[in-house]
C-alpha positions as CSV (number, residue, x, y, z in Angstrom):
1,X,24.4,-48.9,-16.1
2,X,27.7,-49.7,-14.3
3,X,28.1,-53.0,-13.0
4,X,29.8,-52.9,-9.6
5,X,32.7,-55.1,-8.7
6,X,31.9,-58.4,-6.4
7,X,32.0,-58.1,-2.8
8,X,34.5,-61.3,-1.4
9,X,34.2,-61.6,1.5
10,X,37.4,-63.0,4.2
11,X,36.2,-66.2,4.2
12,X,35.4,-66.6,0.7
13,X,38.5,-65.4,0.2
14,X,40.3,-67.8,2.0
15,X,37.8,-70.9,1.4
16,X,39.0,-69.9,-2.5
17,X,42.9,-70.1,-1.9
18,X,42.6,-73.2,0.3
19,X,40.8,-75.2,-3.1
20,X,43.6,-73.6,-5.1
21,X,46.6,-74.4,-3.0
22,X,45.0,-78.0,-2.0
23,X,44.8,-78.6,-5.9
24,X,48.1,-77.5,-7.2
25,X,50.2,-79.0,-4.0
26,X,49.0,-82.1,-3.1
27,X,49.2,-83.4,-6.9
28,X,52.8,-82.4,-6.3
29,X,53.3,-83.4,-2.8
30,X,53.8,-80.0,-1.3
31,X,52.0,-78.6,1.7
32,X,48.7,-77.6,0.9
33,X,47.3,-75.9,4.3
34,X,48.0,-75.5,8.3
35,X,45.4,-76.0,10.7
36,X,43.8,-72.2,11.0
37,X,41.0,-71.6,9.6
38,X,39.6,-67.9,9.6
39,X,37.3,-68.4,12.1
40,X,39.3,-69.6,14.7
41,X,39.2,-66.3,16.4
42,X,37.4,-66.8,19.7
43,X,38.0,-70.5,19.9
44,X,41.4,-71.6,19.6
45,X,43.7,-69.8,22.3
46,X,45.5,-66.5,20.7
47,X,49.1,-68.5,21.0
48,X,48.0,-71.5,19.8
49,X,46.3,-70.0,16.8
50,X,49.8,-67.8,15.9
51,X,51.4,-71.8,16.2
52,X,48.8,-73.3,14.1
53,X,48.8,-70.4,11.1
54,X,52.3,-69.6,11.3
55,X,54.8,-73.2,12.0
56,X,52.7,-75.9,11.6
57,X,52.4,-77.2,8.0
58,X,50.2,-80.3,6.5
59,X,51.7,-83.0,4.8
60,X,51.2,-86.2,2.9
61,X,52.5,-89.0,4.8
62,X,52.4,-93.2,4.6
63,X,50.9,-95.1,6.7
64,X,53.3,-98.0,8.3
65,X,51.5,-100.9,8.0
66,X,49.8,-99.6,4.7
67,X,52.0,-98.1,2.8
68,X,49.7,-97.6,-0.4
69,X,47.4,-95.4,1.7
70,X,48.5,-92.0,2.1
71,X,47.5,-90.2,5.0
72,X,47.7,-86.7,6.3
73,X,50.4,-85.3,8.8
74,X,51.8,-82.3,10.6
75,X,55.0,-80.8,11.0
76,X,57.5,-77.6,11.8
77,X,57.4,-75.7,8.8
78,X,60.5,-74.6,10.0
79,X,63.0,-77.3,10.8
80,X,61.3,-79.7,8.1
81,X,64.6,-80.0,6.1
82,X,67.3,-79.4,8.3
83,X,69.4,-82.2,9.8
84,X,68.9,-82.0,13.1
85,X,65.6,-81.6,15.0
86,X,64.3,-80.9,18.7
87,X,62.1,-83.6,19.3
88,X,57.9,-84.2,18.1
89,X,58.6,-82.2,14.3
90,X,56.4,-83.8,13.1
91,X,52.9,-86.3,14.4
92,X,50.7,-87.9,12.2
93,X,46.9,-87.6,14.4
94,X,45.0,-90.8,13.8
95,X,41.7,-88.9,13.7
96,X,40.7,-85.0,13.8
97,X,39.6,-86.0,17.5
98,X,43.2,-86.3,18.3
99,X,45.0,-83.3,16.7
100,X,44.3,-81.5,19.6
101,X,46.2,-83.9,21.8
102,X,49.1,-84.3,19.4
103,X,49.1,-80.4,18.9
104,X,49.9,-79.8,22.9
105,X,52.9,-82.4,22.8
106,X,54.3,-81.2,19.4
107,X,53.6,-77.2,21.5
108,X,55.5,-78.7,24.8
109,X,58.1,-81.0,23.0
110,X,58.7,-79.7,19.7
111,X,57.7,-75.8,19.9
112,X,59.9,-74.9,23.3
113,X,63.2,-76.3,21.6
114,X,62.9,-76.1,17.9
115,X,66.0,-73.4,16.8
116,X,64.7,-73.0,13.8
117,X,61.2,-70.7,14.9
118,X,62.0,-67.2,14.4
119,X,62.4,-65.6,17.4
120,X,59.4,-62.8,16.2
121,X,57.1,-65.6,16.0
122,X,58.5,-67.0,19.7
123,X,57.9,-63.4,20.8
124,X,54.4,-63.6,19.8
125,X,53.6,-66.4,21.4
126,X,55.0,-65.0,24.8
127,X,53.4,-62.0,24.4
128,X,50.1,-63.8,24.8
129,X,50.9,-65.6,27.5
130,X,52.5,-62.8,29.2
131,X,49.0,-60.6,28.6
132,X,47.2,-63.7,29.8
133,X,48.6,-63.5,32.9
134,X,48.2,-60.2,33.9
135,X,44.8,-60.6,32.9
136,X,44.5,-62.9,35.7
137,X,46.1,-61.2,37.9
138,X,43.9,-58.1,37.4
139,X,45.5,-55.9,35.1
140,X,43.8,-56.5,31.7
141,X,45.6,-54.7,28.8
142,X,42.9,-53.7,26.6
143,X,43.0,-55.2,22.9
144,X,44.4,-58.6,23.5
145,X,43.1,-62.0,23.8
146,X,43.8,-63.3,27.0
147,X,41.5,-66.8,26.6
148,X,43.4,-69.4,27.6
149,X,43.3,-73.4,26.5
150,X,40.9,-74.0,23.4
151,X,38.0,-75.3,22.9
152,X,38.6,-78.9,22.2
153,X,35.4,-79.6,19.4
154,X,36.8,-76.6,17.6
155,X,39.8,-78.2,16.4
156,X,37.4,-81.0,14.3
157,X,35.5,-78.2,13.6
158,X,38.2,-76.2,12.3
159,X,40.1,-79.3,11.0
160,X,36.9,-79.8,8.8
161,X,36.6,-76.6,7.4
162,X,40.2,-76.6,5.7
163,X,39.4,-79.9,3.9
164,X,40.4,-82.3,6.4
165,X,38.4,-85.2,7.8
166,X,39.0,-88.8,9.1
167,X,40.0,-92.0,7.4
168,X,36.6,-94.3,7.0
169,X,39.0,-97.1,8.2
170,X,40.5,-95.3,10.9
171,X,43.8,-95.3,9.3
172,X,44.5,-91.3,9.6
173,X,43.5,-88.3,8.4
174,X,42.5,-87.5,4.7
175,X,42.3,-84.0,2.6
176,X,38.6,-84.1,1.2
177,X,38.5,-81.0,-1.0
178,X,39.5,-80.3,-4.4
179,X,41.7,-82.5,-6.4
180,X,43.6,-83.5,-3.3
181,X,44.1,-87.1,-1.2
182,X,40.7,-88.9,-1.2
183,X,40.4,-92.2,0.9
């Protein structure tokens, strides 16, 4: 008999690249992931979920006061190398509880001026707000998430499920899986 072929499912799928790409970059010091996570669908606002797959990279940072303790950060994956940058590129959260937090000011601050975002990804991100608002005003397009805000827990949640997790001394953030930054 034939053997079939392996069903993978999405999130296998994904679960499966994240060990791969937390293995290979963080031994070089390359970003490894962004803060969406598959099943952020349903949770995380439609706009902030475009933000959080599509500009916001991770990277391995140095705490000030402890500078042989690296530590996990975030910035614009688009502006990260050029000279000049709209304020908030980059925030280093000093627990998952606050990446939420630090996510809305790096949205507000950093998001609304940064040059560098394509405009299709601006676009986007005003599309959902636009269909938001109609929403509220009584004329629901069909098809499109309209939720607005996030749920707040989900980001830990979420921040978990890539591989991230807090600092047992409260210094930062830390990748957990694969070969990557252990505390």
């Amino acid at each position: 008999p034939e053997a079939k072929p392996a069903v993978i499912t999405p999130t296998q799928l994904h679960s499966y690249l994240m060990d791969k790409t937390i293995r290979v970059s963080m031994s070089r010091h390359q970003t490894p992931i962004n803060l969406y996570h598959l099943s952020d669908d349903g949770f995380i606002d439609a706009a902030d979920s475009i933000i959080r797959r599509e500009v916001i990279q991770c990277f391995e940072t140095i705490h000030p006061s402890h500078p042989d303790v690296p530590t996990i950060g975030f910035r614009c994956a688009f502006c990260k190398n050029a000279a000049h940058r709209a304020p908030y590129s980059s925030f280093r959260p000093r627990s998952l509880k606050t990446i939420y937090r630090d996510f809305l000011r790096f949205k507000s601050n950093h998001f609304a001026q940064c040059v560098h975002i394509p405009e299709d990804i601006r676009g986007r991100v005003a599309l959902v707000h636009v269909r938001r608002e109609r929403a509220r005003q009584g004329r629901q397009i069909i098809g499109s998430s309209t939720r607005g805000g996030g749920n707040k827990a989900w980001w830990v949640t979420s921040a978990k499920k890539v591989g991230l997790e807090d600092r047992r001394d409260g210094l930062g953030i830390v990748i957990t899986r694969g070969d990557g930054i252990r505390d």
